[in-house]
N, C-alpha and C positions, 0 to 999 in steps of 0.2 A: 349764775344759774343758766344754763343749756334747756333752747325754748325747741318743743318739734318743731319739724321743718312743717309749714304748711306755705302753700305756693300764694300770692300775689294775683287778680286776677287783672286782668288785662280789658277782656272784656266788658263792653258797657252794658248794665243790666237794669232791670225795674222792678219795682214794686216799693211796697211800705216801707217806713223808714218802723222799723224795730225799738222799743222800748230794751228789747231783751236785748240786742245787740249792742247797744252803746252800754247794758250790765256786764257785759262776758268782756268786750276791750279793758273795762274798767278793773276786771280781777282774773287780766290775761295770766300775772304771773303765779297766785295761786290756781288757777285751772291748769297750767299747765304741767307746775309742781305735782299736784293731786293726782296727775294723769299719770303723770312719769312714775311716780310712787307704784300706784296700779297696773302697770302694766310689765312693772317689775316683780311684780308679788303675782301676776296672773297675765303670760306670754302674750303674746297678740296670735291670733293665727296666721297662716303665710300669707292670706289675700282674703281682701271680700270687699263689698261694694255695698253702700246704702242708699233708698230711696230716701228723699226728704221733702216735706210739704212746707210749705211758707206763706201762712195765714194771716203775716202780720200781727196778728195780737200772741199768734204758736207757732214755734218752728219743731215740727217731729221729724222723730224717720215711721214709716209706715212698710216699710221692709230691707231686710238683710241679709244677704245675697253671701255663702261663702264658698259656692264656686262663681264667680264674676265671669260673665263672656261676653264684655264689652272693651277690651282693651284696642281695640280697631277704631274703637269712637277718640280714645284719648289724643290731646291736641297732641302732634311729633316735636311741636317747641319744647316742649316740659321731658318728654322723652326720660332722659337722662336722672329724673327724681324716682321712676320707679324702677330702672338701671341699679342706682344709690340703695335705694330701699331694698331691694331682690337680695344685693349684696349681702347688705347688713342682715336681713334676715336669714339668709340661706345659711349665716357663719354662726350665727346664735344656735340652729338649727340642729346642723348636721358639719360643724367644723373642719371635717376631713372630705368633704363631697367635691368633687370634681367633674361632679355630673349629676342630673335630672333628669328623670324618669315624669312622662307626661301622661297620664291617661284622659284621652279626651269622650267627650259623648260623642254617640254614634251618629251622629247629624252630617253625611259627608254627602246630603244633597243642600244643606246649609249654608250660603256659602259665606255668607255676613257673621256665623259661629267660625267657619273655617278661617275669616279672615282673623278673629279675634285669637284664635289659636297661632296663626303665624305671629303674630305681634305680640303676644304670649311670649310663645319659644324663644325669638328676637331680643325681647326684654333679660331673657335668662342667657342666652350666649352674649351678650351686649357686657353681661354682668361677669365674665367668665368662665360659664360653666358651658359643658357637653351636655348636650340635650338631643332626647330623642322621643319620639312619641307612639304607644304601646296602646293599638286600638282594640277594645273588645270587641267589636263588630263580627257579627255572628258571620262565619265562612269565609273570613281574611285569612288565607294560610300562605300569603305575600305581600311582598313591600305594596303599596299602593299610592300611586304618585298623581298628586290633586293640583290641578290648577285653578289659582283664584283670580276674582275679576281683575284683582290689581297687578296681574302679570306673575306676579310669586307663584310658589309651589311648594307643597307640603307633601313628603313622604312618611306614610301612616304603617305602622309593621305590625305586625300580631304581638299582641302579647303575651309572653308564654311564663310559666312557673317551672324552676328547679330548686326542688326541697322546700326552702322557705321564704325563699326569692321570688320576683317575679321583674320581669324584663324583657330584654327584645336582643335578637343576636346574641352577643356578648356581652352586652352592657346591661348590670347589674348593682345601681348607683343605689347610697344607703339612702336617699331621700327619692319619694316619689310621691308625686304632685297631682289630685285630683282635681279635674275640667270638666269632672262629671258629677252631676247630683244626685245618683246613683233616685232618681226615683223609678228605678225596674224593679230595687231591690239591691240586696248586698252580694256581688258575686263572689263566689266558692273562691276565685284564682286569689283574693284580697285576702283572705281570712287567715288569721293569724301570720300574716307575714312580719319579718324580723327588724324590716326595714321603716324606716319612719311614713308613713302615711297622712300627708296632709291635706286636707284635713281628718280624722278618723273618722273610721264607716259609722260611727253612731251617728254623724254629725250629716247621712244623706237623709235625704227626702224619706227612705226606706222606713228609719227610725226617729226624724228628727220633729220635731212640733213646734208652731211658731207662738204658740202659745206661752209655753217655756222660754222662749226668749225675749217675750213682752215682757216677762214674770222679771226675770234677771235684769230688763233695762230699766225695767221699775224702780228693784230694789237700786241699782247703779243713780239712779236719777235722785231718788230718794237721799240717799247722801250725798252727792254731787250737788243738789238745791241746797242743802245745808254749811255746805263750804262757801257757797258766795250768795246766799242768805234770800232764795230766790223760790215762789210756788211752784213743785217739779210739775203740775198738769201742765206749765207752760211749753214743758218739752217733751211729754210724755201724751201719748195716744192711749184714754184707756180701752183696753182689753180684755176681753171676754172669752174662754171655751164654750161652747155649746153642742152637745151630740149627745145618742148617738141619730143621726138623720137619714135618710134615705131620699133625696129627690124625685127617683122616679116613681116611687109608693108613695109620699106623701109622711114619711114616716118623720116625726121628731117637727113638721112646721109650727106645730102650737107653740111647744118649748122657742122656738129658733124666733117667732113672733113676738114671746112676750119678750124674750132677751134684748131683741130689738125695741123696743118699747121702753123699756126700764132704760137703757144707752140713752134716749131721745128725752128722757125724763129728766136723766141727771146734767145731761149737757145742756139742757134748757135752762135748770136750776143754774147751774154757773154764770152761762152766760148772762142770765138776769142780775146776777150778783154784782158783775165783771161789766157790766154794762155791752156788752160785745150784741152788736145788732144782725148778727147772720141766723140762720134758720140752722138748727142741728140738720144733720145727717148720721149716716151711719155706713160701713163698709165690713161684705156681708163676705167671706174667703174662704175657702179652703184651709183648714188647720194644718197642712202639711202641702208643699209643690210647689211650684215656680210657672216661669213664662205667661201670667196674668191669667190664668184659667181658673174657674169657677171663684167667680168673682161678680161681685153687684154693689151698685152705692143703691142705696133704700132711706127713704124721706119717711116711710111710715111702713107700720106693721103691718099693715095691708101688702104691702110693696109684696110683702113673701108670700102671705097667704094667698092672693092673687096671681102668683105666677103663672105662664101657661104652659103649655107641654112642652113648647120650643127651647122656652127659658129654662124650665126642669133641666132637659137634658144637655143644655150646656152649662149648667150649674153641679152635674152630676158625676162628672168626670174629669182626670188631671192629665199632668202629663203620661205619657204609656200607657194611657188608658184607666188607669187605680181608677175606684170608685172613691167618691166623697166620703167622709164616714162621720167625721168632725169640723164643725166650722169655728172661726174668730170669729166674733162680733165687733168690731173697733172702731171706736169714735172715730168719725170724720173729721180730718182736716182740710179745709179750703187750701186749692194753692193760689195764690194771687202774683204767680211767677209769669211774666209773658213774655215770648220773642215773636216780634215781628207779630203781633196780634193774637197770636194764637199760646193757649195755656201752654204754660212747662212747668218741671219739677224737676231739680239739680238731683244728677246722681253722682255720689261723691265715692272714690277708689280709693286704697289702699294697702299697701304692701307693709306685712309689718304692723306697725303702729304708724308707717309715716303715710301722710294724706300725700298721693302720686298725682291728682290729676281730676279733671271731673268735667260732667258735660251735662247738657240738658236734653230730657225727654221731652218732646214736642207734640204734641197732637193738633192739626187744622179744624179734628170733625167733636171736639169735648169741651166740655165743660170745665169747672172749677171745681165740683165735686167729684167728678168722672176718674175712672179708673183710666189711667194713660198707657201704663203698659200693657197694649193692646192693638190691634192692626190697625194699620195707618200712622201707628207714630213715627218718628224719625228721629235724628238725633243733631245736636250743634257744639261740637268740642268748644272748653272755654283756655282761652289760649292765659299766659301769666307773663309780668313785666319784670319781675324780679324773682325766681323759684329761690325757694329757701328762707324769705321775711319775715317776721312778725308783724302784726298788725301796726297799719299807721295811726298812731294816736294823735296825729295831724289834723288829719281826713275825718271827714261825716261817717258815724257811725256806718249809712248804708251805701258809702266809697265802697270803689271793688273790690281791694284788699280786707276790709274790714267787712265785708258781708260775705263773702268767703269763707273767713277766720270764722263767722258765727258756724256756717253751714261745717265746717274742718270739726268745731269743739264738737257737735251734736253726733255727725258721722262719728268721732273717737268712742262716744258714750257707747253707742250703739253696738262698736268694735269691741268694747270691755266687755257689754253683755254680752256678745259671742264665744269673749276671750275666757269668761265664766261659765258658758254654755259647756262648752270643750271640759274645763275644768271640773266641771258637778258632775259629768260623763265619766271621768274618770275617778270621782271620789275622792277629788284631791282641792275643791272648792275654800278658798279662805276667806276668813269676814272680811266687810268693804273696811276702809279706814276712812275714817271721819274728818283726821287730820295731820 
């Protein structure tokens, strides 16, 4: 049997030694069977990226990224796994492509987005293909040639539409590759184009909800616990919708208080069950957006009802400015992850189905509970010793190969419920398989 590639870490890491971690080595080769199975019956999409918390007693992901714009963070040893992986995906894909179409976000005073986008495109000529990148940026009607801290340069072209295409110059490739989370909204030039779009405009910020994809990693989880005979809350964050709210009225706090209340209820009952000696919390989001905005960790229902105007209004709005309208309620997970003293939380990449790479989110100025991605973080590529390995069943469950492999299994889960996300979008969703 043919095991995913997931990479070896190199790096020396800390925290708790896992209970669950030395269950997931122990029934590598059905997880991985199971996986393969699934992701055969339900595609991977081209890219996305997971946040993961490491609690020690829970390892979750607390977010799912399916346009990822961190590839500048990933270590340049590994390089060559998401090279592999781009490959193999781009042939499942679009088999006769010769070329990639890039649409990136309009961020071109960004220049840590802009680096991720060189190292993007890079990874896809690396792999082959012709790439070029097709910016929406309102009043581009020329090349525009960007240079980045790291000496490179990135020429960004208009993106223009002919009939049902849509592209830059002459090149009009049948796959074209979204770097944008489209939270502006769905533009006109995308709409029913003929060409493959990945990932589909359902799947932006415009229309998408994170709500729905707790829901799917539930159900994902919920059979996945039952294949290697394990309590899915161990991997699973539960999740709540709550709306509709208004921040800066005041509109929806009671609701949005008691929901928090009821979270701090149930996670207490567990933990009392579970013997687990931490204090619940709770993580208070935006139902739809990205880049850590409107966002709060809350110890108590007071935390909301209490807020002040300051906090209102930066609770109140996302990226582009959208107002709030729906929040997740989501169990807290402690990370108990640290480098060099200060909190972290691995974020794991992936092209395909195959795990490329990962690094940790770092914060000086947070907590354990704290939301990390957030200003003042930074980042520490985790570099690998063998790319390609299966866990060593040698090695201490939390060896760095083996504490990886747990963080690679959870990221994959994560990627199925996206990869079902896509698929319930198109009405084409199949039941999980059990075995």
């Amino acid at each position: 049997m043919s095991h995913t590639a997931v990479p070896n870490l190199q790096t020396a890491q800390t925290g708790p030694l896992l209970e669950l971690e030395s269950h997931l080595l122990a029934n590598s080769q059905q997880i991985e069977a199971w996986l393969r199975k699934q992701f055969k019956q339900t595609p991977a999409p081209f890219y996305a990226s997971v946040d993961l918390r490491n609690a020690g007693y829970k390892l979750a992901p607390v977010d799912t990224n399916l346009f990822p714009a961190g590839f500048n963070n990933l270590h340049p040893e590994i390089r060559s796994l998401a090279v592999h992986a781009a490959q193999n995906a781009i042939t499942q894909i679009c088999p006769i492509a010769d070329g990639i179409l890039i649409i990136p976000e309009n961020h071109t005073r960004n220049t840590f987005y802009l680096e991720n986008l060189f190292a993007l495109k890079s990874i896809i000529e690396t792999a082959g293909y012709e790439v070029q990148i097709g910016s929406m940026l309102e009043g581009l009607d020329a090349p525009m040639i960007v240079t980045l801290p790291s000496g490179n340069t990135l020429t960004l072209k208009p993106l223009v539409r002919h009939e049902d295409q849509v592209g830059v110059d002459d090149f009009f490739p049948c796959a074209v590759l979204l770097n944008n989370d489209l939270s502006g909204g769905r533009p006109a030039i995308l709409e029913n184009i003929k060409q493959t779009l990945l990932p589909p405009l359902d799947l932006g910020w415009a229309s998408r909800y994170k709500n729905h994809h707790f829901q799917h990693y539930s159900e994902v989880t919920a059979a996945f616990a039952k294949i290697i005979d394990i309590d899915p809350w161990l991997i699973t964050p539960t999740s709540v919708p709550c709306g509709p709210i208004n921040f800066k009225e005041r509109i929806g706090f009671e609701k949005l208080a008691d929901t928090v209340n009821q979270m701090l209820i149930d996670t207490q009952k567990y933990y009392n069950a579970h013997q687990i000696g931490c204090k619940p919390f709770v993580i208070v989001k935006s139902d739809s957006g990205t880049y850590g905005m409107a966002i709060m960790s809350v110890q108590s229902a007071d935390d909301v009802l209490n807020l002040n105007r300051k906090q209102r209004n930066k609770m109140a709005s996302v990226k582009e400015g959208l107002q709030v309208e729906q929040m997740l309620v989501q169990e807290g997970v402690y990370t108990y992850e640290a480098v060099d003293g200060a909190v972290a939380e691995p974020v794991v990449y992936m092209i395909g189905n195959q795990v490329v790479g990962s690094f940790y989110r770092i914060h000086t100025g947070k907590q354990a509970t704290d939301n990390l991605n957030s200003p003042g973080m930074h980042f520490q590529p985790l570099s690998f010793a063998e790319p390609g390995v299966i866990p060593d069943e040698t090695q201490q469950p939390d060896a760095a190969p083996n504490r990886f492999y747990a963080y690679g299994v959870i990221a994959r889960l994560a990627l199925l419920a996206a990869a079902r996300e896509i698929a319930d979008a198109k009405g084409e969703l199949p039941p999980l398989e059990i075995a």
